[in-house]
C-alpha positions as CSV (number, residue, x, y, z in Angstrom):
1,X,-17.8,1.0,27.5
2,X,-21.1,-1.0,28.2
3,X,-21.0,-4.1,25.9
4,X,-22.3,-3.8,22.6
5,X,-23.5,-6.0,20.2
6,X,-21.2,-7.5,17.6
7,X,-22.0,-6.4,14.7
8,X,-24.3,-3.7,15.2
9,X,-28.1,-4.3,13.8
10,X,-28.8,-1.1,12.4
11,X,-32.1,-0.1,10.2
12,X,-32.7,2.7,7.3
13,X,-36.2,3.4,6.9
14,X,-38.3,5.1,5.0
15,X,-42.2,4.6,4.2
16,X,-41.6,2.7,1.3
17,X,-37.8,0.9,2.2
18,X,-36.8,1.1,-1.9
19,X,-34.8,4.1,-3.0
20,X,-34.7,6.2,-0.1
21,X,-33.4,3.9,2.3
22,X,-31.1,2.4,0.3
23,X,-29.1,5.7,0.3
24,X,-29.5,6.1,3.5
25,X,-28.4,2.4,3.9
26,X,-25.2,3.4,2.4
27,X,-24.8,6.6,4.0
28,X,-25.0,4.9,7.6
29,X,-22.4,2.4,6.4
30,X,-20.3,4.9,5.8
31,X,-20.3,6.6,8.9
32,X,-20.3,3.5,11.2
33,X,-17.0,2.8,8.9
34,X,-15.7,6.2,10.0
35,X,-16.6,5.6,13.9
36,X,-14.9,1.9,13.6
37,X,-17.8,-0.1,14.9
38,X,-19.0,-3.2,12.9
39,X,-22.5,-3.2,11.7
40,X,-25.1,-5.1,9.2
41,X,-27.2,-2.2,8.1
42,X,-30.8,-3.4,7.0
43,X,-32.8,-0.8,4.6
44,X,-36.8,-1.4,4.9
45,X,-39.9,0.3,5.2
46,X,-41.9,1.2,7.9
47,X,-43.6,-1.6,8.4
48,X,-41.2,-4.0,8.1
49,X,-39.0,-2.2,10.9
50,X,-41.6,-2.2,13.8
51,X,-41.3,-6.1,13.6
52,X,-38.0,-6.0,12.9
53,X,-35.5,-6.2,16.3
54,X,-32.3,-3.7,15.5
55,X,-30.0,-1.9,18.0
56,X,-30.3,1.4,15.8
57,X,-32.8,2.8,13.6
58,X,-31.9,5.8,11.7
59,X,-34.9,7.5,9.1
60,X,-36.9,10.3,8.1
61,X,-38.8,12.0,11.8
62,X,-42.4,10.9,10.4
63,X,-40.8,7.4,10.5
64,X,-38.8,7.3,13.5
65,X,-41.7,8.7,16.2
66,X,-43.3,5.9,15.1
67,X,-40.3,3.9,15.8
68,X,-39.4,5.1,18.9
69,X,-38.5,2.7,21.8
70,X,-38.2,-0.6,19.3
71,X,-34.4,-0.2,19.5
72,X,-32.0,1.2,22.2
73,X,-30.6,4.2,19.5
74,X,-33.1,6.0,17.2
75,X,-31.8,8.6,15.1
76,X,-34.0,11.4,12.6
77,X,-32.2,12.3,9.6
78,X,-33.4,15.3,7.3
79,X,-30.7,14.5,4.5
80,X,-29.9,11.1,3.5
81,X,-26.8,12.1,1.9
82,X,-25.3,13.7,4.6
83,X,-22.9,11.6,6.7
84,X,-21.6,14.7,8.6
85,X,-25.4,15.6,9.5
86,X,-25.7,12.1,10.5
87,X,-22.7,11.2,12.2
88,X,-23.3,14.4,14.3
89,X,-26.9,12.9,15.7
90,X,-25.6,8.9,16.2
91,X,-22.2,10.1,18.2
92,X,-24.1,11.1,21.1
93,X,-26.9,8.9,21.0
94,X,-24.4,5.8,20.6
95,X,-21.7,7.6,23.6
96,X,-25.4,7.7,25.8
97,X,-25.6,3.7,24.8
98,X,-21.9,3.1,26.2
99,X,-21.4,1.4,22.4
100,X,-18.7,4.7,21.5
């Protein structure tokens, strides 16, 4: 396993990083929590995220192509709520990283 940063900097966006993110803050906790790895999940908006350094960024697609290649590990949700949904798209992307 390649070294990974302790905790985890992980960000939940969406365009406006209120209500949205915020669930989708709490859904990423949860599944990190499941996986075992440490994290401090950030929820912000757009903006905020492309100056923001992270490890992971997980958001809505519109977001997250905008996003991509700011952080080692970006992930597109469809449904905040969904931790399966979720868990399913960070497992590989975090196994690629060496980090699972």
């Amino acid at each position: 396993m390649t070294d990974r940063p302790d905790p985890l900097k992980v960000l939940a966006v969406c365009g406006l990083g209120m209500g949205t993110s915020l669930i989708l803050r709490m859904t990423t906790e949860t599944v990190f929590q499941r996986l075992g790895i440490p994290v401090e999940v950030e929820n912000t908006d757009i903006s905020a995220a492309r100056s923001t350094q992270a490890d992971v960024i997980v958001g809505q697609g519109m977001h997250t192509s905008e996003l991509e290649g700011t952080a080692p590990v970006t992930v597109t949700v469809e449904d905040f709520v969904d931790d399966a949904a979720l868990e399913s798209r960070l497992r590989p992307a975090l196994e690629q990283q060496g980090w699972l």
